[in-house]
C-alpha positions as CSV (number, residue, x, y, z in Angstrom):
1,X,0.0,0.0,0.0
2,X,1.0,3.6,0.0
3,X,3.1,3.1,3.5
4,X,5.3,0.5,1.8
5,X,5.9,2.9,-1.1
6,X,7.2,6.0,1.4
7,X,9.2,3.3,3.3
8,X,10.6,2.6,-0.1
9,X,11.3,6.1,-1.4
10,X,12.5,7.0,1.9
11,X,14.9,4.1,1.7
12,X,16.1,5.2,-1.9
13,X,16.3,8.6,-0.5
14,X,18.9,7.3,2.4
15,X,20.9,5.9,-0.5
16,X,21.5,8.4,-2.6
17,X,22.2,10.5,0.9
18,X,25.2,7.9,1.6
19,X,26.2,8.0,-2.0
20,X,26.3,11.9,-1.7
21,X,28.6,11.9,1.1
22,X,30.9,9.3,0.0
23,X,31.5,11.2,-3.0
24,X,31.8,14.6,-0.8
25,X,34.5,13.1,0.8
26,X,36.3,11.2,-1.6
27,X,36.2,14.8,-3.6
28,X,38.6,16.3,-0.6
29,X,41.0,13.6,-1.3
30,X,44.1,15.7,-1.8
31,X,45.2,14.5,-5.5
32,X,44.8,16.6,-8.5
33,X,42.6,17.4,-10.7
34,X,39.8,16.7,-7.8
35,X,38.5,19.6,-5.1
36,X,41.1,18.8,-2.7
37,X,43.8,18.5,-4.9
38,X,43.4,22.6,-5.7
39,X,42.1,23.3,-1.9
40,X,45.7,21.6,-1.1
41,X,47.9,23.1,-3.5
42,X,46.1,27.1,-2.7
43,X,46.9,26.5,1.0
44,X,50.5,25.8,0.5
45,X,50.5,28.2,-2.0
46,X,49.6,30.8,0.9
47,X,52.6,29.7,2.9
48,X,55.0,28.9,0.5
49,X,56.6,30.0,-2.9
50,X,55.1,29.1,-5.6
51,X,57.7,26.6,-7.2
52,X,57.7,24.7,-3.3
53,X,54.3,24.0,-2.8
54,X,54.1,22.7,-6.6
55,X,56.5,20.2,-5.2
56,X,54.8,19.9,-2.0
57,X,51.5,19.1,-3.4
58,X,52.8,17.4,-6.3
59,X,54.8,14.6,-3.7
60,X,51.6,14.5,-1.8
61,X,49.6,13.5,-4.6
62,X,52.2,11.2,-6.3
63,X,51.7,9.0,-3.1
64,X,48.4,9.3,-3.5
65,X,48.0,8.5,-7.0
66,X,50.0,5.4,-6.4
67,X,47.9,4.3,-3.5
68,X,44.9,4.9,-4.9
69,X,44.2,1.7,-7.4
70,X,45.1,-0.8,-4.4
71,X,42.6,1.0,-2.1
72,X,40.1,0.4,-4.6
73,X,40.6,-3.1,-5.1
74,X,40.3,-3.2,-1.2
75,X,37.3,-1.0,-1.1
76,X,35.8,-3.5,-4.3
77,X,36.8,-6.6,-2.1
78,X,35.7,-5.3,1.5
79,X,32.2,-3.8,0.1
80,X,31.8,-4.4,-3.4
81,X,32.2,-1.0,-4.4
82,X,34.7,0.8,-6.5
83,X,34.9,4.5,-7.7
84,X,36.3,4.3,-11.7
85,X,38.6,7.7,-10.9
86,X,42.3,6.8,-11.1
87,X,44.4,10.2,-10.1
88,X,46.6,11.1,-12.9
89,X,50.3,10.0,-11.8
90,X,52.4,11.5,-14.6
91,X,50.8,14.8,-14.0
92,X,51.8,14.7,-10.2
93,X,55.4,13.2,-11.3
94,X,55.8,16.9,-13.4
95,X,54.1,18.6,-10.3
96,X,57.0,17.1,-7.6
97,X,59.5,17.7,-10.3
98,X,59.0,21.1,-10.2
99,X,57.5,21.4,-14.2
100,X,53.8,23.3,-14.1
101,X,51.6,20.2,-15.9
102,X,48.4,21.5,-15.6
């Protein structure tokens, strides 16, 4: 009856809630080109020269970028979920060397 269908939407709703805030969060992730990545790199930027917090940010999101495809075959494994991003690691390679990539 109608109950069971607003149980049901209100269940979808909770979903795409989660979903929401996964994504939120894994869009602070400190790797370029997401949110965080440029939030990262602009706050160095205001305590650093230019050419260090490249480097800065650039290490930062190399080690990222490398740790990212195992923690998604771990995330794919532990819950059966897997988010199809893969940071760029050649563009973080220029970044630590110093070399503006983007």
């Amino acid at each position: 009856g109608l109950p069971d269908l607003w149980w049901e939407v209100a269940h979808w709703l909770a979903v795409f809630a989660q979903i929401n805030i996964v994504l939120f969060a894994l869009n602070l992730v400190p790797v370029q080109p997401l949110d965080g990545g440029k939030l990262f790199h602009l706050a160095l930027l205001r305590l650093l020269s230019p050419q260090a917090a490249m480097r800065i940010a650039g290490g930062f999101g190399f080690c990222l970028a490398l740790l990212w495809v195992p923690a998604m075959v771990f995330a794919y494994v532990t819950w059966g979920y897997a988010l199809l991003f893969i940071p760029p690691i050649a563009l973080h390679w220029h970044m630590m060397r110093g070399k503006a990539a983007f």
